[in-house]
N, CA and C atoms as a LAMMPS dump frame, in Angstrom:
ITEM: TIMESTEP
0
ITEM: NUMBER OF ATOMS
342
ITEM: BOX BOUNDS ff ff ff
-5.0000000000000000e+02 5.0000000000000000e+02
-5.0000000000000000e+02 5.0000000000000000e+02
-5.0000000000000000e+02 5.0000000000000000e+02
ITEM: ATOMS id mol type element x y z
1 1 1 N 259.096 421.263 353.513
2 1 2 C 258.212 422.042 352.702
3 1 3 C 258.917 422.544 351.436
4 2 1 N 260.26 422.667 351.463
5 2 2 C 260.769 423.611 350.187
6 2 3 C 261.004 422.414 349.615
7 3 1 N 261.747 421.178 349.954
8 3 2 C 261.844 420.184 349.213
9 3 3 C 260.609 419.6 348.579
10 4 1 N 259.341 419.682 349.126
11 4 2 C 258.144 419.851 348.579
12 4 3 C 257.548 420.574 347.226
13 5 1 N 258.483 421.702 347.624
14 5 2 C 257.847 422.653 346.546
15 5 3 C 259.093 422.269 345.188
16 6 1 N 259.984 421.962 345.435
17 6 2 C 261.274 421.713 344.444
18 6 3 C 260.789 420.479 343.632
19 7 1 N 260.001 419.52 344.135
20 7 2 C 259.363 417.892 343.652
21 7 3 C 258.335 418.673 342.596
22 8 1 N 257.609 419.607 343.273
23 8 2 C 256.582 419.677 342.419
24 8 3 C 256.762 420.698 341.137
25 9 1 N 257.585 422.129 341.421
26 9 2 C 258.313 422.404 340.606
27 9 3 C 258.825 421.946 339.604
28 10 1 N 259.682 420.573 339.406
29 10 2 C 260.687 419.94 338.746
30 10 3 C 259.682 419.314 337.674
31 11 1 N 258.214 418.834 338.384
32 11 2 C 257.224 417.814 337.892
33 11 3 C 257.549 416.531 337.388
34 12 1 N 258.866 416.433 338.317
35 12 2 C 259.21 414.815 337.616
36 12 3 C 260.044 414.735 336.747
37 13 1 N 260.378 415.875 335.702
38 13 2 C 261.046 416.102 334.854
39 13 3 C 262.585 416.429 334.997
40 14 1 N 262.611 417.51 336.022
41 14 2 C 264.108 417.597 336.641
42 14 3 C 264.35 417.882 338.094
43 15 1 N 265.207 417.729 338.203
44 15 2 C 265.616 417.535 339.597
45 15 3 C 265.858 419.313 339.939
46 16 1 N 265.275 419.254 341.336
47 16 2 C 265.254 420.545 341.507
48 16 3 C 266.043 420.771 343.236
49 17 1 N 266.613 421.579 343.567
50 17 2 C 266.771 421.814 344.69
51 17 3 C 267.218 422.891 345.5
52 18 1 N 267.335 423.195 346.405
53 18 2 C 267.46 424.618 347.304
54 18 3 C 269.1 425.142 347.965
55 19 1 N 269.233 426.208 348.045
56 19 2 C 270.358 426.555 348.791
57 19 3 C 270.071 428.256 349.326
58 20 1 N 270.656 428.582 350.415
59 20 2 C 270.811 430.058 350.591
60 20 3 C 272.196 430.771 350.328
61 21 1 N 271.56 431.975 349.52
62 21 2 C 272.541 432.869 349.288
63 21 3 C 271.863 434.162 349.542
64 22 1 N 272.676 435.141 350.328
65 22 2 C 272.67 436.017 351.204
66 22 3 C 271.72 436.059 351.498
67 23 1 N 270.821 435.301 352.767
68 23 2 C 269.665 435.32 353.1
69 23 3 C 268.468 434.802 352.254
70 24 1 N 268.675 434.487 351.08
71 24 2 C 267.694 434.295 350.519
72 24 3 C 267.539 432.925 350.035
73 25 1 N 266.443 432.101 349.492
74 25 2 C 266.53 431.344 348.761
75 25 3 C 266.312 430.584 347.679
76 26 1 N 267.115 429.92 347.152
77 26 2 C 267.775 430.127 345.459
78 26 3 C 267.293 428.8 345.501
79 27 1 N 265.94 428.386 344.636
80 27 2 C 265.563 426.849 343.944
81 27 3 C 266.5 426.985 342.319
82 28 1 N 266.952 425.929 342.075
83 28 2 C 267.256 425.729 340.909
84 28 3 C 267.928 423.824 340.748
85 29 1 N 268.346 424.007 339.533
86 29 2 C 268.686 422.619 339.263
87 29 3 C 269.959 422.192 339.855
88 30 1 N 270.053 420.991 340.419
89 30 2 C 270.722 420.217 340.754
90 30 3 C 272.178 420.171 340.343
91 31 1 N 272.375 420.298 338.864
92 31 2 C 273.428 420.807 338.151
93 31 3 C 274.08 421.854 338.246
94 32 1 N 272.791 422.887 338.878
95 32 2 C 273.314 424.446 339.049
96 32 3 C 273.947 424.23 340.148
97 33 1 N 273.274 423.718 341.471
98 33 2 C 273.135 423.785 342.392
99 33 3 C 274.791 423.018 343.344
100 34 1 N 275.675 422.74 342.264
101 34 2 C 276.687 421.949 342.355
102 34 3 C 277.642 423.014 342.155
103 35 1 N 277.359 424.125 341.755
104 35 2 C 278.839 425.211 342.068
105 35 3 C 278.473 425.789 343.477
106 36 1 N 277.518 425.561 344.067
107 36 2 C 277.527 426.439 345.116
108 36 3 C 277.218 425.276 346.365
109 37 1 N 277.991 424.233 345.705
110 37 2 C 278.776 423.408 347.384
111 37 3 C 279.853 424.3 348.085
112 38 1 N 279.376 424.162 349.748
113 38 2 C 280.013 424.619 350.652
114 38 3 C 280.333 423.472 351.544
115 39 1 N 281.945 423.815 352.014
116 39 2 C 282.514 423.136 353.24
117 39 3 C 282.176 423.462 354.646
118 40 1 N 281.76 422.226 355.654
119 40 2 C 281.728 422.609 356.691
120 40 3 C 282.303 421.884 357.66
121 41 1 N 282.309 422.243 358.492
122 41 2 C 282.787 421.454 359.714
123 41 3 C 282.6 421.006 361.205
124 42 1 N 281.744 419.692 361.108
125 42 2 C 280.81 419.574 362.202
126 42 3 C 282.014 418.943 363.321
127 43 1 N 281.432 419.385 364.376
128 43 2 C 282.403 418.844 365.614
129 43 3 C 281.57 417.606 365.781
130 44 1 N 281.799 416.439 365.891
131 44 2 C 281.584 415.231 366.254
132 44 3 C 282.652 414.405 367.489
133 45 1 N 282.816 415.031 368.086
134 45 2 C 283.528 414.441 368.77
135 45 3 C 283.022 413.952 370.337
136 46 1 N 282.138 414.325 370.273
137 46 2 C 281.213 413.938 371.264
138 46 3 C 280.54 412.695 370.938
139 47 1 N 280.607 412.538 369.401
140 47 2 C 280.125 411.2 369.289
141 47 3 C 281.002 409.956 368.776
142 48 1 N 282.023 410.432 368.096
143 48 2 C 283.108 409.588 368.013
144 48 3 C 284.384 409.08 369.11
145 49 1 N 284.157 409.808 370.177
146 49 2 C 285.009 409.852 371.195
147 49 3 C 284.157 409.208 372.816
148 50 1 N 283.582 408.63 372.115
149 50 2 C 282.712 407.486 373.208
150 50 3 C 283.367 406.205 373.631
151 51 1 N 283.373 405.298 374.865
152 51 2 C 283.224 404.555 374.664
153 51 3 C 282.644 403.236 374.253
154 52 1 N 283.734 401.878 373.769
155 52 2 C 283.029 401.096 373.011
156 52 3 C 281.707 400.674 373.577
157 53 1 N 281.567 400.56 374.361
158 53 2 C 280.201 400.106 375.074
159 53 3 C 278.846 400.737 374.451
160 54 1 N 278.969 401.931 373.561
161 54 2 C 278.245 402.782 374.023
162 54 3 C 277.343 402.631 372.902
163 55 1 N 276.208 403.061 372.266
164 55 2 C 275.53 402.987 370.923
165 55 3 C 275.488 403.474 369.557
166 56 1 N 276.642 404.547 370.365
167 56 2 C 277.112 405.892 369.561
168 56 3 C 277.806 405.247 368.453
169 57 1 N 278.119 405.452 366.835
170 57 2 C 279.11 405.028 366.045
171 57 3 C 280.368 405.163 365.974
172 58 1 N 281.233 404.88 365.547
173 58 2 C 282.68 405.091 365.577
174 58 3 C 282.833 405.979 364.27
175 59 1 N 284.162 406.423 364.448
176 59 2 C 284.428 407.574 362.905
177 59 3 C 284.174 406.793 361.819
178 60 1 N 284.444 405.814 361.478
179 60 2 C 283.894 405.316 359.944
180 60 3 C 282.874 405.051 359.703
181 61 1 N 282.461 404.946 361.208
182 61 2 C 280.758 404.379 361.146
183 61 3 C 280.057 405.67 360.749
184 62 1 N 280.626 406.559 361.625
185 62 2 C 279.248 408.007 361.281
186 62 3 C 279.869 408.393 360.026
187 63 1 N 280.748 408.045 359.432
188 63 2 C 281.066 408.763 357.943
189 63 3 C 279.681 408.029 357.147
190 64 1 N 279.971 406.819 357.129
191 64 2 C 278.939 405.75 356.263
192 64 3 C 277.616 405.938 357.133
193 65 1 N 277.293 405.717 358.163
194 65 2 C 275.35 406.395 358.469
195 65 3 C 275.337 407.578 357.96
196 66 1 N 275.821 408.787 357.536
197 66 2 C 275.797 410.203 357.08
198 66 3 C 275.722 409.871 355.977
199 67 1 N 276.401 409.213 354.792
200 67 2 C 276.515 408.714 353.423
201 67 3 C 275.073 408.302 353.247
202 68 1 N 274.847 407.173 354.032
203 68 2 C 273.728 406.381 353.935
204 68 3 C 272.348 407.108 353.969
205 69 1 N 272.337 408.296 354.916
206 69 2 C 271.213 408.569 355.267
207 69 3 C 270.735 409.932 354.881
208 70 1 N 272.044 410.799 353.995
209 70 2 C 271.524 412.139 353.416
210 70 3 C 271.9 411.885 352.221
211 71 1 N 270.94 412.14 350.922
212 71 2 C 271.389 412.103 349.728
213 71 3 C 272.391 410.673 349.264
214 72 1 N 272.057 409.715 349.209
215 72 2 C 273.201 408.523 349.055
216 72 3 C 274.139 408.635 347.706
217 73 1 N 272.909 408.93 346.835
218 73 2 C 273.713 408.806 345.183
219 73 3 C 274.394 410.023 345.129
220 74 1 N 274.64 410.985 346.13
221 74 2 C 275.292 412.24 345.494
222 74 3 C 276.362 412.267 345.994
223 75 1 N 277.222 411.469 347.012
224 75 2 C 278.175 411.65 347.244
225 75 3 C 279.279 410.879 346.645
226 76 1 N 280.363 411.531 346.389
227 76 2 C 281.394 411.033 345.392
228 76 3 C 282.105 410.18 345.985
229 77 1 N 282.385 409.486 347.326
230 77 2 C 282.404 407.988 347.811
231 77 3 C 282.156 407.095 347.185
232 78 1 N 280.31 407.381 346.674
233 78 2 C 279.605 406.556 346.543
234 78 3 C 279.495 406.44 344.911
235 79 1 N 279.965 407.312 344.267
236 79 2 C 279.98 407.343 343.33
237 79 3 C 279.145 408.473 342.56
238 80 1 N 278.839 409.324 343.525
239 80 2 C 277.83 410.674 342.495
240 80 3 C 279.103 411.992 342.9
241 81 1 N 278.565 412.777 342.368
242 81 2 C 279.135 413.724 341.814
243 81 3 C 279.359 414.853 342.455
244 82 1 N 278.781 414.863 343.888
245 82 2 C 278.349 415.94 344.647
246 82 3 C 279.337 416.295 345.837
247 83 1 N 279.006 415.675 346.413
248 83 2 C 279.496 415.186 347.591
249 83 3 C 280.599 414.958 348.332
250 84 1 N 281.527 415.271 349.129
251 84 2 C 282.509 414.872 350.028
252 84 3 C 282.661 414.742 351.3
253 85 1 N 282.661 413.734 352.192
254 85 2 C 282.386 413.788 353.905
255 85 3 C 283.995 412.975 353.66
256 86 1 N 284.726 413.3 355.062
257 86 2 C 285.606 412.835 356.227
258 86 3 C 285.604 412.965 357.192
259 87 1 N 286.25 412.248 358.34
260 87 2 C 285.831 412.656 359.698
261 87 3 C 287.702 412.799 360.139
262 88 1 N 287.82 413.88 360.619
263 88 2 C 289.471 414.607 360.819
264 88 3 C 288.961 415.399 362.106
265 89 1 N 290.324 414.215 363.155
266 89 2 C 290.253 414.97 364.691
267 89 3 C 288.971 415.275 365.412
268 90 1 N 288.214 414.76 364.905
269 90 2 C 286.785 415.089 366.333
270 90 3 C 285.436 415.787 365.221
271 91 1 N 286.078 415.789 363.911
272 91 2 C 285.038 416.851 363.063
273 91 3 C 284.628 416.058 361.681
274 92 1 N 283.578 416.43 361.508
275 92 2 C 282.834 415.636 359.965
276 92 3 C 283.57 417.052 358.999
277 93 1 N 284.164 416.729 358.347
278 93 2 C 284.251 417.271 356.941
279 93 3 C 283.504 417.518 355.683
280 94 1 N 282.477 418.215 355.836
281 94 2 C 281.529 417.824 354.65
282 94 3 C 281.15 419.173 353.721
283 95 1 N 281.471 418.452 352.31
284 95 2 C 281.51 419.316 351.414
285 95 3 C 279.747 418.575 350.688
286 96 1 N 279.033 420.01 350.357
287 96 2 C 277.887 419.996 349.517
288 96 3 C 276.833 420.72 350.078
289 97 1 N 275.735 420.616 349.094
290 97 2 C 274.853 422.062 349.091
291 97 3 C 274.3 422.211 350.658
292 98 1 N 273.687 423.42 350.621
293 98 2 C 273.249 423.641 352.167
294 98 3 C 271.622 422.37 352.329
295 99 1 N 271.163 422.275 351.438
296 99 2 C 270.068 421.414 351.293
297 99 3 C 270.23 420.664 351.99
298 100 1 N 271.265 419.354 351.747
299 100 2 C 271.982 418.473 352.823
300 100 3 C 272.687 418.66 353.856
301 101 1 N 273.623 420.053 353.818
302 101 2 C 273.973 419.953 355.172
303 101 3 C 272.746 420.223 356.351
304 102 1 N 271.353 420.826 356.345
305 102 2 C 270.448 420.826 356.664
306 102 3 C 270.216 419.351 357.201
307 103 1 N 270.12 418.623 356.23
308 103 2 C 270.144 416.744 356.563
309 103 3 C 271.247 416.52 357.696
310 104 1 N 272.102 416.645 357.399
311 104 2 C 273.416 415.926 358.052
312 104 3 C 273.096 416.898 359.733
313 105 1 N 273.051 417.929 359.525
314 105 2 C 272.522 418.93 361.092
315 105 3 C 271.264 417.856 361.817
316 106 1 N 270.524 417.597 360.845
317 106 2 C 269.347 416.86 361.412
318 106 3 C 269.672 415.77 362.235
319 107 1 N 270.526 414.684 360.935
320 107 2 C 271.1 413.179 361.751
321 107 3 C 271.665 413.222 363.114
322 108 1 N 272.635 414.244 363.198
323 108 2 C 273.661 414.398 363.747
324 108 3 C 272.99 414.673 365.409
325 109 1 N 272.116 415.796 365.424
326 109 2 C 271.364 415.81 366.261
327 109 3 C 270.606 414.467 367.174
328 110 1 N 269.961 413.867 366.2
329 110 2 C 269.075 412.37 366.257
330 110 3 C 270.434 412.072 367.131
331 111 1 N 271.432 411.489 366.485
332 111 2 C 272.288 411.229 367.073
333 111 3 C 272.834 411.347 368.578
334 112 1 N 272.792 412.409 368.802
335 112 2 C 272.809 412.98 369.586
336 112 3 C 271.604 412.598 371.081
337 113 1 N 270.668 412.62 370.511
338 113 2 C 269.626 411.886 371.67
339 113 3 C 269.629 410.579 372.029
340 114 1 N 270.691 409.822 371.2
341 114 2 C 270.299 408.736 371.767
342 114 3 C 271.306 408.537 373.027
């Protein structure tokens, strides 16, 4: 829904997007929205620490399905400007706005059910 309201906001014209700061939340541009990347640190090790048999991805794999599947052009892997994921000891490393880490919580989950 907020990414909803950020599309229609922008009207096509600019890119718009969301983050929280102290409880609240802050729509603005994309540009803005790039000083207030935060680091986090997801435990994955429940899914990287599988065996091969299993359906689950391996650490490079869930680096690149995470790349692939939240925001693609924004991560600086890939060549945008935003973005930083690694996977260190059992944990995703991921630097960028809360917008996406929202995404990456989502995948990760999915993940998780299978």
């Amino acid at each position: 829904m907020l990414r909803q309201l950020c599309r229609q906001l922008g009207g096509g014209q600019t890119e718009l997007g969301f983050t929280i700061d102290g409880g609240g939340i802050v729509i603005s541009t994309m540009d803005d929205l790039v000083k207030s990347a935060r680091t986090r640190a997801y435990d994955v090790s429940d899914l990287v620490n599988q065996p091969a048999a299993t359906t689950r991805p391996a650490r490079d794999e869930l680096v690149e399905l995470v790349m692939q599947n939240v925001a693609p052009d924004s991560w600086r892997q890939a060549g945008g400007g935003l973005g930083v994921i690694k996977e260190f000891d059992g944990r995703l490393v991921v630097t960028t706005i809360d917008m996406y880490h929202l995404d990456v919580e989502r995948l990760l989950a999915e993940l998780r059910k299978r």
